[in-house]
N, C-alpha and C positions, 0 to 999 in steps of 0.2 A: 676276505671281502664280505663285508655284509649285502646280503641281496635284498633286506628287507625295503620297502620305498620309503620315501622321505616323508609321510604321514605316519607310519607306521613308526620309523626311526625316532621321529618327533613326538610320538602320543598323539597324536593328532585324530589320526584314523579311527572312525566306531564305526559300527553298523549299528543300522536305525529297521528294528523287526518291526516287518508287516505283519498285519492279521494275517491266519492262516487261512489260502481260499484253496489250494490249491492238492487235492492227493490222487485221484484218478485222473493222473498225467502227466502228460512232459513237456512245459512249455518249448515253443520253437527255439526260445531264448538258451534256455540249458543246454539242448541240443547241441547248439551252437559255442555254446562253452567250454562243455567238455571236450571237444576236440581242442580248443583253443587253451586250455592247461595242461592239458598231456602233451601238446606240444612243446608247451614253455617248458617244460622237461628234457628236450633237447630230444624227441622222440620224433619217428619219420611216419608218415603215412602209412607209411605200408606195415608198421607195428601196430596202429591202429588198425588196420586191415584185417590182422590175423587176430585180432578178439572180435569184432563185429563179428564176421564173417564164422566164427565160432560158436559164437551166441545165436547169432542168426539162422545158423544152418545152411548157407550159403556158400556155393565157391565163390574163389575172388575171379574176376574178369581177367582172365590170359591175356587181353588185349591194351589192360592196363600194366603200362612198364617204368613206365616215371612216375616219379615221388608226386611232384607239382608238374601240371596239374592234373595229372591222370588220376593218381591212385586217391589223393586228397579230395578228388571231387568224390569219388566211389564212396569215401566214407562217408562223405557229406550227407551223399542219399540215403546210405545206412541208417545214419541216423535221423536224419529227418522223417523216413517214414516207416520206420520199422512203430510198435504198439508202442504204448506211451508204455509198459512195464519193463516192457525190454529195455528200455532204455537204460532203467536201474540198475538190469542185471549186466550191461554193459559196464555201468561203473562199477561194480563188486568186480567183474573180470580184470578191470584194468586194476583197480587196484591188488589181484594177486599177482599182476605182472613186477609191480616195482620194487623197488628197495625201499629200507628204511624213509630213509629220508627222503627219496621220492612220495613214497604213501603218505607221511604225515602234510606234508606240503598239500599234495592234491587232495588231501580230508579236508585241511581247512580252507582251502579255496569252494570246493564243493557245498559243506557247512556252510560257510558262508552266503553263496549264494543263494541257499536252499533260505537264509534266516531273511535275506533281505529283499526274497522276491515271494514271500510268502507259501512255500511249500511244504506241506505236512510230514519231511522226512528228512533223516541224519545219520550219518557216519558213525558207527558206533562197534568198536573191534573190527575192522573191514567188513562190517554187513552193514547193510541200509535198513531201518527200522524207523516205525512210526511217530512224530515227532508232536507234543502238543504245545499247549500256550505255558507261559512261564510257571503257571501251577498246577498246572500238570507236571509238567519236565520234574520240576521241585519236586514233587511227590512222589513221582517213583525212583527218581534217584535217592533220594533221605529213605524209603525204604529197603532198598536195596544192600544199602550202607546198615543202619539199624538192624535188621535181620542178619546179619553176613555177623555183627557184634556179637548178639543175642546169640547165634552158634543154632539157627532157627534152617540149616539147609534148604528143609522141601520148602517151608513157605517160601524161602524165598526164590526158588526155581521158579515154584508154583506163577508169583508174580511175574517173571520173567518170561514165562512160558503165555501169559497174559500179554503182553507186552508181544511177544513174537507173533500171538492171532491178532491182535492189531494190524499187526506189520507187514499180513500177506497181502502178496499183488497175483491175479489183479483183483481177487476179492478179498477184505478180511473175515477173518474168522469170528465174527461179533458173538454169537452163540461161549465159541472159546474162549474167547477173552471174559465173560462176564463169568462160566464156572473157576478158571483158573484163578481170578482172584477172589469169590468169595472162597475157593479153595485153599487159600492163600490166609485170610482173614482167620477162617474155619482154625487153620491149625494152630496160629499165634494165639488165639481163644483157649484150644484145647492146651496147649503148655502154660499158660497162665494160670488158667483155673483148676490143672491136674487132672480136668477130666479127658480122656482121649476117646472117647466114643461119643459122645451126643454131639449132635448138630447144632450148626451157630446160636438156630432159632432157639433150641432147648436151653443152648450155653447163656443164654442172655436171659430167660426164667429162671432158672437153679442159681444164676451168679448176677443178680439184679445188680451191685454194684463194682463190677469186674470195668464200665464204663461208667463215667459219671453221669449221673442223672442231669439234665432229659435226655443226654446225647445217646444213652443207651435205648433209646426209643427209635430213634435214628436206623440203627445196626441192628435192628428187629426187623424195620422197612428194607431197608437194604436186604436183608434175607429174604423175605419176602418177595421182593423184585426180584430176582436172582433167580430165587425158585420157578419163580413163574416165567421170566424171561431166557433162564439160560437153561431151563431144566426140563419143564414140565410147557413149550413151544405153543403154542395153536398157529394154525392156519392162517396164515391173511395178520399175523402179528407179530412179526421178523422185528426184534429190536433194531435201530437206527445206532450208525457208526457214532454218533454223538454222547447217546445215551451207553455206550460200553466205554468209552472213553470216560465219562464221568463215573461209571460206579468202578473201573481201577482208581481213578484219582482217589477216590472216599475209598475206597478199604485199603491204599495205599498209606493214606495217611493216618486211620485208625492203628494198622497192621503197626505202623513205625511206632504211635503212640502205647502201645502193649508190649514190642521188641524192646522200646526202652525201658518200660515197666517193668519185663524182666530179667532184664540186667543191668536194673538197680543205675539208669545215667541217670545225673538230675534233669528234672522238667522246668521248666520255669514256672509253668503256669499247668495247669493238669486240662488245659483246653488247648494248649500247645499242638501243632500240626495239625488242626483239624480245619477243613477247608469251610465251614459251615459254623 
């Protein structure tokens, strides 16, 4: 029997993405849902019980014995007022509870909700990770793919491992995220141009046209920023989750326009991937 609904059966069914307002939290709304798709699993309160109650650090109440409405309410609280991050790491727990085909199910109900009520986070290998707007998402997925091609490992850990300080709760690691990707940039540079020792900024004087002009002016500033933002810190001038998000986006998608460079895919256009 297909359990898919009759929208879905029919093509009918899209999600309509909101802008993203939402990362330091957990709406009331999800709260609420998550219990409400773990259950449509055929799953009882009191399995819910023993991940809160895990995650939480809390005993479950001796004096709750029934499913409904005892123990269902227990969780209710759980989640209603535990921190907004715990909340996440509630869904990472359940999701190491299920099976196959339970996981995928509760990924894309979750996904889902996350796309249509505006939340900056997704399912991605049973971890939750930092999610952005569609060019974003594009740019580090096409690099990711790109570099795994090119046979490029560290950068593309590198990006990944950008992507992961993104992705802490309850703070991210914005400092991280801005070395790891020009770390990232840094080496697809260095296998390109054969040089493995000098720095981007160097790689972009010695190799004026390794990028096309003026865009190689671009990935000077980018250095530049980088250096000063993710390296070399002051006081009182803590880069904003915005501005580390954006300079993965850009050396994500330079990083993919050099992966493919060196192994030789065709481009269509040699300004191809570049968000600018």
């Amino acid at each position: 029997m297909n359990n898919e609904t009759f929208s879905k059966r029919h093509g009918l069914y899209s999600i309509t993405e909101k802008e993203i307002t939402i990362r330091e939290d957990a709406p009331e709304g999800l709260r609420g849902f998550i219990k409400m798709v773990f259950y449509d699993l055929h799953k009882n309160p009191s399995d819910l019980r023993n991940i809160t109650t895990r995650i939480l650090k809390i005993p479950p109440d001796k004096n709750n014995w029934s499913e409904y409405p005892n123990i269902d309410y227990e969780v209710s609280e759980h989640l209603e007022y535990c921190e907004w991050y715990l909340v996440y790491d509630i869904i990472e727990a359940i999701i190491q509870k299920l099976n196959p085909t339970e996981k995928e199910k509760f990924t894309v109900e979750i996904n889902d909700y996350f796309i249509s009520n505006g939340i900056g986070w997704k399912i991605v290998d049973e971890q939750i990770e930092t999610r952005g707007d569609e060019v974003f998402e594009t740019a580090v997925q096409t690099v990711v793919s790109a570099l795994e091609i090119a046979k490029l490992p560290t950068a593309r850990n590198e990006i990944k491992e950008a992507i992961s300080d993104l992705s802490r709760r309850p703070s991210p690691d914005i400092t991280g995220a801005i070395q790891h990707s020009l770390a990232c940039l840094e080496c697809v540079t260095r296998e390109v141009t054969g040089d493995k020792k000098s720095t981007l900024g160097d790689l972009m004087k010695k190799f004026p046209n390794v990028i096309p002009t003026p865009l190689d002016q671009a990935v000077t500033k980018i250095w530049g920023f980088t250096s000063e933002q993710g390296r070399h810190l002051r006081e009182g001038q803590v880069p904003e989750y915005l501005e580390a998000e954006l300079i993965v986006e850009v050396t994500s998608a330079i990083a993919t326009y050099l992966g493919k460079k060196l192994s030789n895919i065709t481009i269509e256009s040699e300004n191809e991937n570049f968000p600018f």
